[in-house]
N, C-alpha and C positions, 0 to 999 in steps of 0.2 A: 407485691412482695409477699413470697408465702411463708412460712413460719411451721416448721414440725416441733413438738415438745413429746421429750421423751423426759417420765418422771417415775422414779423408783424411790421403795425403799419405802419408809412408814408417812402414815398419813400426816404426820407433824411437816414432812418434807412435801407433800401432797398441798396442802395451805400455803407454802414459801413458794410449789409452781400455779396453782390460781393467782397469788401475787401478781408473779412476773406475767401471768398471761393476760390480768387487767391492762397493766399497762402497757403492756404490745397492742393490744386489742385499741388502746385509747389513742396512740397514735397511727392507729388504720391498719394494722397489717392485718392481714388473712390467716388462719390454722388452717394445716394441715397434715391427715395422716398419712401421707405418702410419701416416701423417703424419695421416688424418685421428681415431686412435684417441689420438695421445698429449697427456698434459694437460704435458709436460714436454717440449723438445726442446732436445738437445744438440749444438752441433756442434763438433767437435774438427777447428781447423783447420790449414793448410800456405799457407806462403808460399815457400819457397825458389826457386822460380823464377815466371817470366809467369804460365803455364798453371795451376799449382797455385794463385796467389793470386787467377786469375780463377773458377777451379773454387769456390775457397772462398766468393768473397764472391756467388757466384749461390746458392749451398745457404744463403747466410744471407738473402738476400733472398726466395729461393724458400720460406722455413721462414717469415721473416716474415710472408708472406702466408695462410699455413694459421694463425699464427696469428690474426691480424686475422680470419679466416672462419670458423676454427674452435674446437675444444673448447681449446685448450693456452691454459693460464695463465702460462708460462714460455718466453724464450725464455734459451738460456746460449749462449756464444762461448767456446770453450777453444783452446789451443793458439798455434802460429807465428804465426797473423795477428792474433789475439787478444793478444799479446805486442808485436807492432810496430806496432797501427794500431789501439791500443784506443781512446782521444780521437774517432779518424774515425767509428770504429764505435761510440761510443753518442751520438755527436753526427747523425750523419745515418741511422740507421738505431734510432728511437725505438722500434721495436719491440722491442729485445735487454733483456734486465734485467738479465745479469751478466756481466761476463768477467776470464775468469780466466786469468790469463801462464802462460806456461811450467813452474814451478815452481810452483805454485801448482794443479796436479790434483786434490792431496789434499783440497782445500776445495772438493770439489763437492757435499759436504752440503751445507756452511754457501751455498753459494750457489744450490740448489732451496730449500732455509728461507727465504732471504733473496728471494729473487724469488718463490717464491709468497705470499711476506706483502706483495707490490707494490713492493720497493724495488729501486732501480738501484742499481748501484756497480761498480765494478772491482776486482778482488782480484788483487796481485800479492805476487811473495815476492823478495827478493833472487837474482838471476841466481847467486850462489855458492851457493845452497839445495841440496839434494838431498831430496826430500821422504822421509817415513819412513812410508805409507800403512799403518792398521792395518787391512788386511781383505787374502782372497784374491783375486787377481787371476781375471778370468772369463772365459777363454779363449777365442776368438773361432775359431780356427782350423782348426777341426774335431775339438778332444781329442786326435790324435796326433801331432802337432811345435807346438811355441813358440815364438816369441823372447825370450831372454834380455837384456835391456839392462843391459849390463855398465858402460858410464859414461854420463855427460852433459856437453855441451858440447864445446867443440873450442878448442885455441892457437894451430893453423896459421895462423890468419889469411888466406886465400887471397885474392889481389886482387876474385876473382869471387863470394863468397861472405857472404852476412849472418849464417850461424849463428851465429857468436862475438857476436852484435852481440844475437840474440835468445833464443839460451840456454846464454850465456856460455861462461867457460870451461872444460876439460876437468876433469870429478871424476868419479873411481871410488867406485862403489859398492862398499860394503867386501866382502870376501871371505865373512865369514858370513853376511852380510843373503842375496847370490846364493845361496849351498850352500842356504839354507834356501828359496830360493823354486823352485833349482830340484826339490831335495826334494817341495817339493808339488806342484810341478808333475807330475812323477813319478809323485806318489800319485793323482793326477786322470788317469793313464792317459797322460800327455805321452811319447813315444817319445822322440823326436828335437825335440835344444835347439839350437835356431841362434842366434851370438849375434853381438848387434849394438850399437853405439853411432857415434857420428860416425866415428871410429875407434877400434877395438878394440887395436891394437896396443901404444897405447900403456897399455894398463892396469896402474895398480898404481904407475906412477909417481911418482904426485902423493901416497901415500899410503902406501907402504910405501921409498920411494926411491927405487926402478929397477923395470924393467919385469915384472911378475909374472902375466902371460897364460898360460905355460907351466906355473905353476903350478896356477892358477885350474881349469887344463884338465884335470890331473891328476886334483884333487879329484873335477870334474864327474865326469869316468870310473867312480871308485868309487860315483854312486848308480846301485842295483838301478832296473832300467825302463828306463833311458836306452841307446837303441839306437846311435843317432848322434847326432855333436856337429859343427856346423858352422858355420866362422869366417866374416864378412860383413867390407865395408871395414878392411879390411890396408892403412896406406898401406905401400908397398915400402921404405922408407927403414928403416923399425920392425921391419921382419921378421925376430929372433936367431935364431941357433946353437939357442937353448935349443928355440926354437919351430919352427923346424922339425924337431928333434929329438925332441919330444914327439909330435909329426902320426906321427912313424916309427914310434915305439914303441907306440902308445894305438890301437886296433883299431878301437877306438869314433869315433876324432874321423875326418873325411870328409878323404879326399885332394881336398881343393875350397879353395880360397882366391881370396875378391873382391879384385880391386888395381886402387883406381880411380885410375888412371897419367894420364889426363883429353890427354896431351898428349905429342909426343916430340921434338918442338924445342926445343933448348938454349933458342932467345928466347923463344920461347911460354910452355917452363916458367918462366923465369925472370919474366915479367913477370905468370904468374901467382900467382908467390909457391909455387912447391912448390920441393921440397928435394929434389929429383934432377935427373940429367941423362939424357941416350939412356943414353949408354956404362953407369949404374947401373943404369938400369932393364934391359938387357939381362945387363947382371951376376946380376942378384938373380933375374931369370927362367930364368936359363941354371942358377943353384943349386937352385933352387927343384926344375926338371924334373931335374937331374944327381942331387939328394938322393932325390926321390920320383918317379919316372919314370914315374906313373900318374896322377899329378896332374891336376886339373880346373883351368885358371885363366879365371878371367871378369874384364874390366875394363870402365871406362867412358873415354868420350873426351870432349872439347866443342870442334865444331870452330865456326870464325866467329869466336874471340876476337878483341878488336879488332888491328890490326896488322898479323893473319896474311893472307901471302903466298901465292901459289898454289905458289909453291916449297916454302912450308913446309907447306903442305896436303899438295904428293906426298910430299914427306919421312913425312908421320904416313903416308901410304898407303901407303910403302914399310917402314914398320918395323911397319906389322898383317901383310901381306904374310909379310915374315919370322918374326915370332913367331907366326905363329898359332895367336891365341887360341882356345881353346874355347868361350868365349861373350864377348859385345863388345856392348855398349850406346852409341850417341853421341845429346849433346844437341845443341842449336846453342843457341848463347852465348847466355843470357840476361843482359840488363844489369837490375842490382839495384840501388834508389838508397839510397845512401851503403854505398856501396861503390866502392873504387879505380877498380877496373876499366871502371865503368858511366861514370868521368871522363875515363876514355885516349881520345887520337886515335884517329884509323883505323878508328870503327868500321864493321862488316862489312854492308852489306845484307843484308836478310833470303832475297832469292831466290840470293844466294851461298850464305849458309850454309846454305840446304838443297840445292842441289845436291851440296856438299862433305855434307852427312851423308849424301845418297842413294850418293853414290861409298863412302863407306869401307862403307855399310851392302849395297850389292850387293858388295863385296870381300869381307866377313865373313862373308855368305851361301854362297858359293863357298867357302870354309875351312868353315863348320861344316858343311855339305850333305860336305864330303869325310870330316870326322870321325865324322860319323853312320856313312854307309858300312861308313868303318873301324869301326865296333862291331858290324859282323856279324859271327856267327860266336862272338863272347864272351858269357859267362856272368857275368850278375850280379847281385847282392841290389838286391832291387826294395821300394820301401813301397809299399804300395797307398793309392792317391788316393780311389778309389773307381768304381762300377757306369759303363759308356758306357749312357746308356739306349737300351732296344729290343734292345740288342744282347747276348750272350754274350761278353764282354771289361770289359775294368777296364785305368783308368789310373794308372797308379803311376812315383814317380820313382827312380834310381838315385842314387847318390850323388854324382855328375855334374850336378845338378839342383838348386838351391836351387825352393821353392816361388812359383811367380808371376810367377817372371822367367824358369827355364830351359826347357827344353822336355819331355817327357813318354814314356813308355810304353805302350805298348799293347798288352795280353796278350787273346788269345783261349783260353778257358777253358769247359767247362760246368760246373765246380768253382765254388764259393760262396767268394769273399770276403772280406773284412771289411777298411774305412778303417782303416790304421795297421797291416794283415798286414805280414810280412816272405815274401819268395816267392822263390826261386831262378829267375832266367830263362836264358834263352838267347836273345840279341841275332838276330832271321830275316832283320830286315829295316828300312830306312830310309825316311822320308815326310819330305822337308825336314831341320825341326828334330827332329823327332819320330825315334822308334823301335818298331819291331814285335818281339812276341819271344812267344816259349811258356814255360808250366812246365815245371821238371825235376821 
């Protein structure tokens, strides 16, 4: 019995399909990528913004159609859209047999059982769930780096935002469950543990009573294997003493912190529901680089919110300008429905807000092209990515570099290799975003 898994959308949803692919995997079935080879098809899907929820419901309709022509007995629906638009999707799309919410991953047996015996149904688990899957997770990422999903859900509330709405609110995954996954992860050759949830910052709150990230990290450090540990979505507000403290001392954890700051107008933030101002965000960045003076910082922006002014547009252009970032992501506002935001006045035409993302994204270009530069000349621990084909070189990232989002290395070498080496460089030279360099 063969098994296709199709998985979109951010890598927090990426860790919920290794879940389900352990335990496929643990009761015998086979993976495959061939649409026309699988008698099972799974898609793990994303709604969070337009683009993501138009991606998902084309792989559900495009899998329908293989099944109708082909071998697959089964179709499943899992995840973000599966959770918000499950009614729609097995009401107009007769094809699908199961779908399964958010919390509800772990029942991807019972739901290949259940739709290959021809029954429809929707399986969902209370949004306060945390599932407890008994099998290993089946690493999607090559064997050497993972993500870690250290909570679920989110409390912010953000005007623009449906997560709280489709995978409730924020719960930590207990302390020992992580030790012990990343343990095996570990023992399966996992280098380097990146870890993510909606926000990471706030872990340990809801569960031990104050924020226990700093600890968690500690722990991580002491399992044997684990080369590097790297923190993803940090909102700035959550960022302790303790935690950057730990970054200082811990060799292991990456001088890299995500802070998706989305905005740097007093109105803007406020009407988007976040919990800073300028004057904080430049406070906690100004600490952040005064503490760790090597520091990586990457954020995200969204420019086009309804409201926004051309004034407050140059204002965010003015304050990339002056912080700049080392890596900088912008969306343009997507409106979500039932959500605040998508009710406010003012909103922004679409050929605004891409000019406003085209501007801040050639200003961004101009600061990382000048950061790249500056890494010539420096030495630095590289992981190998893997072979450029044709060619004698290997791409590998520094610690500078989350996987997928940042930008890359490029070692020319007649030396052999190997995905997940550690390599000593020497920074030669700059291409863009990229970087050239040699062995030491």
């Amino acid at each position: 019995m063969k098994i296709l898994f199709i998985s979109l959308g951010c890598d927090k949803n990426l860790v919920d399909t290794e879940v389900m692919l352990g335990l496929l995997a643990s009761r015998g079935y086979e993976m495959t990528d061939d649409e026309t080879e699988a008698d099972v098809i799974v898609i793990n899907t994303c709604c969070f913004i337009h683009d993501a929820k138009e991606e998902s419901i084309q792989n559900i309709l495009e899998m329908a159609e293989y099944k109708k022509e082909g071998r697959a007995k089964a179709l499943i629906v899992t995840g973000c859209l599966a959770q918000r638009y499950r009614e729609e999707i097995m009401d107009e799309i007769p094809e699908v047999d199961e779908v399964l919410g958010t919390t509800a991953y772990d029942k991807i047996l019972e739901a290949v059982d259940a739709a290959l015996a021809g029954e429809q149904s929707v399986m969902l688990s209370e949004l306060e769930a945390l599932p407890v899957p008994d099998a290993k997770r089946l690493v999607t990422t090559g064997g050497h780096f993972a993500y870690l999903k250290i909570a679920e859900g989110c409390d912010k509330h953000c005007t623009y935002c449906i997560i709280p709405k489709i995978r409730g609110n924020f719960r930590s995954v207990p302390m020992e469950r992580l030790l012990k996954e990343a343990q095996e992860l570990a023992d399966q050759g996992v280098k380097e543990l990146i870890l993510v949830a909606q926000e990471t910052t706030l872990y340990g709150r809801d569960i031990y009573g104050e924020k226990t990230l700093h600890i968690l990290l500690k722990k991580l450090c002491k399992i044997t294997g684990i080369r590097w540990i790297r923190i993803l979505y940090c909102y700035p507000e959550e960022i302790t003493d303790e935690l950057i403290q730990v970054m200082k001392e811990e060799p292991k954890i990456c001088h890299y912190l995500d802070l998706p700051i989305q905005h740097a107008n007093d109105t803007i933030l406020g009407r988007m529901g976040r919990r800073t101002s300028k004057q904080e965000l430049k406070d906690i960045i100004g600490k952040l680089r005064s503490e760790i003076p090597d520091i990586c910082l990457r954020t995200t922006l969204i420019t086009g919110f309804p409201g926004e002014t051309e004034e407050q547009h140059e204002e965010l252009m003015g304050f990339v300008d002056e912080m700049e970032f080392d890596r900088l992501g912008v969306f343009t506002y997507s409106p979500e429905e039932d959500t605040p935001a998508a009710e406010m006045p003012d909103q922004i035409d679409e050929e605004v807000k891409l000019d406003r993302q085209a501007d801040l994204m050639e200003l961004q270009q101009e600061i990382a092209f000048d950061n790249a530069q500056g890494m010539i000349g420096r030495e630095v621990l590289v992981m190998i990515e893997g072979k450029v084909a044709d060619e004698n070189a290997y791409a590998g990232r520094t610690y500078r570099d989350a996987p997928n989002v940042d930008g890359l290395i490029f070692i020319n070498t007649d030396e052999e290799l190997l995905s997940g080496d550690f390599a000593r460089v020497k920074v030669t030279g700059a291409i863009d975003y990229d970087l050239i360099g040699e062995l030491l």
